[in-house]
C-alpha positions in Angstrom: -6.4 10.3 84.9 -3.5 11.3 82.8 -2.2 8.5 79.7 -0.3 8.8 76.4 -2.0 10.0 73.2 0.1 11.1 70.2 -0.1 14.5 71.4 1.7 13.8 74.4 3.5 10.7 73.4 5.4 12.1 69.9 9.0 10.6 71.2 7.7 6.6 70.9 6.3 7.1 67.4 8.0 6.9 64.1 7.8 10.2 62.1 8.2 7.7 58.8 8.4 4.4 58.1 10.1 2.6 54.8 8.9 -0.7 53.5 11.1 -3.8 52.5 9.5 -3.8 49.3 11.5 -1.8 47.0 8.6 -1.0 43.7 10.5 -1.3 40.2 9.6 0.3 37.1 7.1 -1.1 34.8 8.6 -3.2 32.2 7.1 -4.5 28.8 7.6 -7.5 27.0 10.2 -8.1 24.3 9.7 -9.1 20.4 9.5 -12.7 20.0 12.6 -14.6 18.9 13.4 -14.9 15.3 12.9 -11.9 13.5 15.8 -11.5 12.1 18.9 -13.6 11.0 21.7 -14.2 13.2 25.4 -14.1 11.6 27.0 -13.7 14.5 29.4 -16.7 13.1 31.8 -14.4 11.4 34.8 -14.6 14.0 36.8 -10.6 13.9 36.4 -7.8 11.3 33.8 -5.3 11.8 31.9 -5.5 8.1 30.2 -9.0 7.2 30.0 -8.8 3.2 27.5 -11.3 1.9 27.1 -11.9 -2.0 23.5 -11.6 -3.8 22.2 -13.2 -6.4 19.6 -11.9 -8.7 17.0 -13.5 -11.0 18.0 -14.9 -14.7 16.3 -13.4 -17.7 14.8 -16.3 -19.9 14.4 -15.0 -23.4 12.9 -16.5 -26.6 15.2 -18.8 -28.9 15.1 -19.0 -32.5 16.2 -21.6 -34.2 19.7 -21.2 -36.1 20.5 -18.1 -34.5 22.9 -17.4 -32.0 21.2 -18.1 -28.5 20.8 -15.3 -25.8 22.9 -15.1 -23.3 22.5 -12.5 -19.9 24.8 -12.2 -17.3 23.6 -13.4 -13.6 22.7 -10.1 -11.2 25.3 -10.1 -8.6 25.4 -7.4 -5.2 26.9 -7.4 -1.8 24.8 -6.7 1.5 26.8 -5.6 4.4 26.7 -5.9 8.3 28.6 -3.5 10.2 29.4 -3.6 14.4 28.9 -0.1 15.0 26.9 -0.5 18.3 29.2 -0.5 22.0 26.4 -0.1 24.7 27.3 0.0 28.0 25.4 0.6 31.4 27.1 1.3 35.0 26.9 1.4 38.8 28.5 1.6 42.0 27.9 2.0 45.7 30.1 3.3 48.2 31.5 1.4 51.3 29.4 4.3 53.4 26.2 3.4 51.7 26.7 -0.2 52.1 27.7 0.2 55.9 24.4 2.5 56.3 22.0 0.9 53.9 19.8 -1.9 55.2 19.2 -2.7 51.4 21.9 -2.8 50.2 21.9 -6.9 49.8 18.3 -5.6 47.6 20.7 -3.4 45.3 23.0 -5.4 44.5 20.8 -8.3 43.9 18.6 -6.5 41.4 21.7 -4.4 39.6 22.9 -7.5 37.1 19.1 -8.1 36.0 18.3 -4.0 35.2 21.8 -3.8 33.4 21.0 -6.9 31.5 17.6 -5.6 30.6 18.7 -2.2 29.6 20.9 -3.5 27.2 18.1 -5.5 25.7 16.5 -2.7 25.6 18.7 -1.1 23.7 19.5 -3.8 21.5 16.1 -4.4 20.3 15.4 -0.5 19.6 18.6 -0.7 17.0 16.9 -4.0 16.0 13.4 -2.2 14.9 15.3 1.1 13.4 17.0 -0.8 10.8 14.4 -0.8 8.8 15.0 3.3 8.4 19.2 2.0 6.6 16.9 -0.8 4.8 14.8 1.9 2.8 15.0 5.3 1.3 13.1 7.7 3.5 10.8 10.0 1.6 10.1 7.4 -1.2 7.7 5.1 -2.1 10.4 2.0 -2.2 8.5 0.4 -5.2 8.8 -3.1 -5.3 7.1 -5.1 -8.1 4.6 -2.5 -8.4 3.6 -2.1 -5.2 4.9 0.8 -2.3 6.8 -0.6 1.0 6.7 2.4 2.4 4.1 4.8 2.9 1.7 6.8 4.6 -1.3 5.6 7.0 -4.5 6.0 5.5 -6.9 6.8 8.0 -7.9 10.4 9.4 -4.8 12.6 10.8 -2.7 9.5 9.6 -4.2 6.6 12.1 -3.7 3.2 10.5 -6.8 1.6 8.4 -7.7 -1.4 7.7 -7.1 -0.8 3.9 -3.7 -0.1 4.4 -3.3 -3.5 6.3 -5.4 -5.2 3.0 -2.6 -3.1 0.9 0.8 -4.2 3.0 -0.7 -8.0 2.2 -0.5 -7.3 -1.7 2.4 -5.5 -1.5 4.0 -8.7 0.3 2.1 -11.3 -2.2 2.9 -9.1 -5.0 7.2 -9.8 -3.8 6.3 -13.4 -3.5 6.5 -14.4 0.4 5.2 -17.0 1.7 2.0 -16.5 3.7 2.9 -18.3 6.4 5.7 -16.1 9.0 3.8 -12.2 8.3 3.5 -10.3 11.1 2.8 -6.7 11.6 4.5 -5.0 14.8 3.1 -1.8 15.8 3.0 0.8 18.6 0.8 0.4 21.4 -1.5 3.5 20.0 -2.6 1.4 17.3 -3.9 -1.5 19.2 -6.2 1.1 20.9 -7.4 2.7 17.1 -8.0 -1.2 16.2 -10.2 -2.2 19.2 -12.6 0.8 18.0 -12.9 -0.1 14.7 -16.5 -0.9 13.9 -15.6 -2.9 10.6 -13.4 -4.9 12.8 -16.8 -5.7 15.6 -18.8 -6.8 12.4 -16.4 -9.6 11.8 -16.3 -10.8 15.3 -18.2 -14.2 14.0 -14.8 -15.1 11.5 -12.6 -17.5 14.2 -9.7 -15.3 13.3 -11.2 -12.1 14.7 -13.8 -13.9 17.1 -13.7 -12.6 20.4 -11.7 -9.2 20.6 -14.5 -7.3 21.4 -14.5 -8.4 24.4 -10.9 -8.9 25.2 -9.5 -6.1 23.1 -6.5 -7.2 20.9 -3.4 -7.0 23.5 -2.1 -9.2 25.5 1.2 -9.9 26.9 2.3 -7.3 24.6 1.0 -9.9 21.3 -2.2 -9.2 19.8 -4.8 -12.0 20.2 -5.8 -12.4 17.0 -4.6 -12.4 13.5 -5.7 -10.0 10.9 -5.4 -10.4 6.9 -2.5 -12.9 7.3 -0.8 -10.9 9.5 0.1 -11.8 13.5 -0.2 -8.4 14.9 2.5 -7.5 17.9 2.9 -4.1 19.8 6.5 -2.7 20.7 7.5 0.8 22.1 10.4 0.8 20.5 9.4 1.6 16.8 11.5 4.0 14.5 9.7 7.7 14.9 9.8 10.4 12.3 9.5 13.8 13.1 7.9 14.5 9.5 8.3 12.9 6.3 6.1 13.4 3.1 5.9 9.8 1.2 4.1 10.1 -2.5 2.8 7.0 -4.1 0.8 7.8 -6.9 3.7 7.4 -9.6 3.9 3.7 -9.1 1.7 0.9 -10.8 -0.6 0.7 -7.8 -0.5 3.4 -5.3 -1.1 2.8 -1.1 -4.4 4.0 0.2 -3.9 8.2 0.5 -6.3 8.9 2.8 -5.7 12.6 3.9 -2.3 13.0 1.9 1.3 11.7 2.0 2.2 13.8 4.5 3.1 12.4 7.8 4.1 14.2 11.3 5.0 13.1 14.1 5.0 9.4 12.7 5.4 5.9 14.5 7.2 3.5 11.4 5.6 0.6 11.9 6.8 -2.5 10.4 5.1 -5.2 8.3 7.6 -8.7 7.6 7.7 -11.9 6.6 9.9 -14.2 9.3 8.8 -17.9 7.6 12.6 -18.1 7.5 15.7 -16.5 9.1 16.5 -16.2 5.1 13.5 -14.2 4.3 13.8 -11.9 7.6 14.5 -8.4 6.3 17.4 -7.6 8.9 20.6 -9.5 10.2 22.7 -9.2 12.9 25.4 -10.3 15.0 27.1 -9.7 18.5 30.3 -9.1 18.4 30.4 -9.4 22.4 27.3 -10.6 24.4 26.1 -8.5 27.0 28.5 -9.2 30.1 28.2 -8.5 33.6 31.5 -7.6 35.4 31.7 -5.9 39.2 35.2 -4.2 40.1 36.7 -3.2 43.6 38.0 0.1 43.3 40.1 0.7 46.4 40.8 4.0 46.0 37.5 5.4 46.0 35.9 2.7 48.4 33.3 1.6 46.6 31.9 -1.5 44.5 31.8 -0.6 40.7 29.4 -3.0 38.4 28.8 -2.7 34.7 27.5 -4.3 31.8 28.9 -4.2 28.2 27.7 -5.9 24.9 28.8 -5.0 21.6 26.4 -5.5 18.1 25.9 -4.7 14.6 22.4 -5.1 12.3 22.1 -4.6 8.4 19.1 -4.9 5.8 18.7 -8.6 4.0 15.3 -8.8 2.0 13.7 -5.1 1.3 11.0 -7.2 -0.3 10.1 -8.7 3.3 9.5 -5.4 4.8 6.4 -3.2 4.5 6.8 0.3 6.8 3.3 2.2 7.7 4.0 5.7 8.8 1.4 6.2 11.6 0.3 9.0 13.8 1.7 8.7 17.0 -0.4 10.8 19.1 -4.1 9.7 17.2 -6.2 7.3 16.9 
């Protein structure tokens, strides 16, 4: 009896088969809201200039001579619009005429655009912290380094060095309340091995990581020394950068050295208030979606353009960690 099997029957069989589902890249979570101080309120211009005042001196007064009398600190902090970010696409009458996804594209081209420029947005956000300080230096404040090196071996972050950003931060009289410590995803993973860190697992503000682990939706559970701990990506990197504490009042934990390679910047801040956030910024255009018909061609054009600017507010509100990006 003679029937069809695949070796005789190849013409009624599909050599491939697509799905509907079209599988999108793997996005993470954004920085909350509120980091930083928006002054998007200045209406053309490209440079925000916003006056500073420092503190007065108060001096001893003797009685029948002349009383003291010091002038009041005054400086100027500046915004600047320097980023235009733009992202595009298009699709030809041909594909469109020949695509049974097209509908699919151009349903999911405004949201990508959109978060691209996000994307980008909050990357400029995080590396203003490398216009805020002097790379290379221990950006004494009070005594105490906001910048400097991680402690642990190879340059992985320590628990000291989180005990030392706290000082540095009470020592340049923030609040306590509003601190929060955002770091790369590398050193969530040197954090959920450290043992000190499993011995504290009674204290309710550490209880319970060992068996979750510390991430989660891309915040850290739990809070550690004051400080509400978030991962981002999108962290400043230096390619080396040798940071040398010792000549202030009270050096930063040196661990192996100053000396750091291949280093995530990750950032310590107070954000109790807009007013105490260490960056500003502004748009100068928010990110707008716009789709053109370009006859001549015969195809669909879409793109997305925004247009932003950040600058440093409080250096006091920002303590930077250089940590090994490829240990921990």
């Amino acid at each position: 009896m003679a029937g069809n099997t695949n070796d005789n029957s190849s013409a009624l069989k599909r050599a491939e088969m697509y799905s509907s589902i079209i599988l999108d890249t793997i996005k993470d979570d954004y920085l909350p809201e509120g980091i930083h101080r928006d002054v998007s309120d200045f209406p053309d211009g490209t440079t925000l200039h916003i006056t500073t005042f420092g503190d007065i001196v108060v001096r001893d007064v003797n009685d029948d001579q002349d009383r003291p009398i010091d002038p009041l600190d005054t400086g100027d902090i500046t915004l600047t619009i320097n980023k235009y970010k733009g992202a595009g696409s298009y699709i030809t009458d041909a594909m469109r005429q020949d695509s049974w996804k097209a509908r699919q594209f151009d349903q999911a081209l405004p949201g990508k655009q959109l978060r691209g420029i996000k994307e980008a947005y909050e990357t400029d956000l995080l590396a203003t912290s490398e216009d805020l300080q002097t790379q290379a230096d221990a950006n004494d404040i009070n005594g105490f380094a906001h910048r400097f090196v991680a402690s642990g071996t190879s340059g992985i972050l320590t628990l000291d060095d989180l005990i030392y950003a706290k000082a540095a931060m009470d020592k340049a009289n923030l609040p306590a309340e509003g601190r929060i410590f955002i770091v790369d995803s590398i050193v969530e993973a040197t954090l959920n091995g450290l043992s000190n860190i499993v011995s504290m697992s009674n204290n309710p503000q550490v209880e319970g990581i060992v068996n979750t682990g510390f991430a989660k939706n891309m915040k850290f559970l739990k809070n550690l020394y004051g400080f509400d701990i978030y991962i981002s990506n999108r962290l400043p990197h230096v390619a080396s950068e040798n940071v040398n504490t010792s000549g202030i009042s009270i050096p930063a934990p040196s661990g192996n050295g100053t000396s750091a390679v291949d280093a995530v910047v990750c950032q310590a801040m107070c954000v109790a208030d807009v007013m105490l956030a260490p960056y500003m910024g502004a748009w100068r255009q928010m990110p707008e979606t716009e789709g053109f018909r370009n006859v001549q061609k015969g195809r669909d054009e879409f793109y997305c353009t925004a247009r932003w600017g950040f600058g440093g507010q409080r250096p006091q509100s920002l303590v930077t960690v250089l940590v090994n990006a490829a240990a921990y």
